[in-house]
C-alpha positions in Angstrom: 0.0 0.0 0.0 1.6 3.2 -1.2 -0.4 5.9 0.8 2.1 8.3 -0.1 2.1 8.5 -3.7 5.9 8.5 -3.7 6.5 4.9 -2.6 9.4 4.0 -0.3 9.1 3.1 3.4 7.0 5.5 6.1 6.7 6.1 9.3 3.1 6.8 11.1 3.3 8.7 14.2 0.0 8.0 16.2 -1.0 10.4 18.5 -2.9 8.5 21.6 -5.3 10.6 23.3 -7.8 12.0 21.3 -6.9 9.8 18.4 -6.7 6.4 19.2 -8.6 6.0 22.3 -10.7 8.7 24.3 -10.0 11.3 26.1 -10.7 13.2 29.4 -9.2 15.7 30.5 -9.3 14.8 34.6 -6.4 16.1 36.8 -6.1 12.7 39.3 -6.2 10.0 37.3 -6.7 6.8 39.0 -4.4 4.0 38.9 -5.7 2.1 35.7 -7.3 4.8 34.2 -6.2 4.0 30.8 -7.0 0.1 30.8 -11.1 1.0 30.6 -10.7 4.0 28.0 -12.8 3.7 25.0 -10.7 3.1 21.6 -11.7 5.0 18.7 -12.8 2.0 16.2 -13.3 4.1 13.1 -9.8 5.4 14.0 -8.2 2.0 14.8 -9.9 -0.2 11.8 -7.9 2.5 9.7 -4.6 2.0 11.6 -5.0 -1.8 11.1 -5.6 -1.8 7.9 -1.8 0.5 7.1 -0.3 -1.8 9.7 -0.9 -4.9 7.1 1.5 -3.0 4.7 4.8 -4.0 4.9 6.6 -0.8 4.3 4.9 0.8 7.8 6.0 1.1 10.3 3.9 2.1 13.1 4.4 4.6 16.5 2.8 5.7 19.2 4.0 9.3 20.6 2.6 10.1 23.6 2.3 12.1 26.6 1.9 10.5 30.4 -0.3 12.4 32.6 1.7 14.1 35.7 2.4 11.9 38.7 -0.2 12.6 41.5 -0.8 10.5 45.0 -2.7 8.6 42.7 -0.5 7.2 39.8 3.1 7.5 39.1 4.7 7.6 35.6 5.7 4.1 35.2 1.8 3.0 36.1 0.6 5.2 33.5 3.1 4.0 31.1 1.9 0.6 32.0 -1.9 1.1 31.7 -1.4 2.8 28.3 1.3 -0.1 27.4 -1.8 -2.6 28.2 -4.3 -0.6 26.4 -2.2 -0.4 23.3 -1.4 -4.3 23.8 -5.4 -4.9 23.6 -6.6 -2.4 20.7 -3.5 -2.0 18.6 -1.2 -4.8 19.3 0.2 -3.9 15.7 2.2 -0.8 17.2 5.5 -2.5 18.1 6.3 -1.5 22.1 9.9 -0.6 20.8 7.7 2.1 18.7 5.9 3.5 21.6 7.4 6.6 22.7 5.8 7.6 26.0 7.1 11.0 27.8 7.2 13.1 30.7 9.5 15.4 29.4 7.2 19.1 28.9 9.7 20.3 26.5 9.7 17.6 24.7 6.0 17.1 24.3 3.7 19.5 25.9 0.6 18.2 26.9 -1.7 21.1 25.0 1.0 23.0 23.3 1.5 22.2 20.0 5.2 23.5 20.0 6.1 20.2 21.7 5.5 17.7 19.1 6.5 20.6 16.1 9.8 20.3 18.1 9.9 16.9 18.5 9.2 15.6 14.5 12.1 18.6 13.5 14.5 16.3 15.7 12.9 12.9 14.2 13.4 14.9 10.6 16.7 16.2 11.0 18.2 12.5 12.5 16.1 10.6 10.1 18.0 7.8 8.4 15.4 4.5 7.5 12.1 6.8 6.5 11.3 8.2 2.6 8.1 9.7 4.2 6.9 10.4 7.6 3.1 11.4 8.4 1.7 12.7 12.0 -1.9 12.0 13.1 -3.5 14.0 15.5 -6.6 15.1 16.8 -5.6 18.7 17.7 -5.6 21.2 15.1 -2.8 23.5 16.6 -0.5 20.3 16.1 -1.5 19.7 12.4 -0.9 23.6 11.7 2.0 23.6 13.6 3.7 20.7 12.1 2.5 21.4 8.6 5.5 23.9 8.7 7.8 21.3 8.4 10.0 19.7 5.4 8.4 18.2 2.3 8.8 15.0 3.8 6.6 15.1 6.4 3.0 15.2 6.7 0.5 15.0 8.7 -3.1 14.5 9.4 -6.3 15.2 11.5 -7.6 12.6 12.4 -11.2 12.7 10.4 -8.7 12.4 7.3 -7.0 9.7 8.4 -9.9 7.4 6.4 -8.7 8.4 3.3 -5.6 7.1 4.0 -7.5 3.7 3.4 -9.2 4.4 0.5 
């Protein structure tokens, strides 16, 4: 499947919240609050679909909620590990990039992932194309700044990726 146009091997960045499962914006998260979140089938069925190609590769970037008396980093890495495990068992775990790190990927600011696909740009060795799917719109402008290479995508367009 050339979803390109170009051919050669691609990258998909999935975003997580928002875009492949649900997403509540809740301040103490309890300890498996990811395990029970909804997935987002229409979203998903497409993502399985690309992962049957064999020049995708697929990754997960996402953000881990802050630590609280209620969950620590490593437990939210672990529920969303186990909810990726369940509904998208076709995303590698070596290619799921969870962070704490605010300046790497701010949770609401769209200047963290824009900085963070300039670095996967400028060290990017094994990719002819790289695309970005988000459900935030200040993301997709954001990124949509960057090289020729790249693109990216709301969400709703990611279905005509599968067409």
């Amino acid at each position: 499947m050339d979803i390109w146009g170009g051919g050669g091997k691609t990258a998909i960045y999935w975003d997580m919240d928002g875009t492949l499962a649900e997403f509540d914006r809740i301040t103490n998260y309890p300890k498996d609050f990811y395990i029970n979140k909804r997935p987002i089938t229409t979203i998903l069925n497409a993502a399985k679909i690309l992962s049957e190609s064999k020049n995708i590769d697929h990754f997960v970037l996402s953000k881990l909620p802050p630590e609280s008396e209620y969950i620590t980093f490593a437990e939210a890495e672990r529920t969303k590990s186990i909810w990726l495990d369940n509904h998208a068992p076709f995303i590698p775990k070596e290619n799921r990039i969870f962070t704490t790190d605010d300046t790497v990927l701010e949770c609401g600011s769209y200047f963290g992932k824009y900085s963070f696909f300039k670095q996967v740009l400028e060290n990017n060795k094994d990719y002819d194309n790289i695309i970005f799917i988000d459900d935030d719109i200040r993301h997709i402008l954001k990124c949509s700044e960057l090289e020729k290479e790249f693109k990216n995508f709301h969400i709703i367009n990611t279905l005509e990726l599968v067409d």
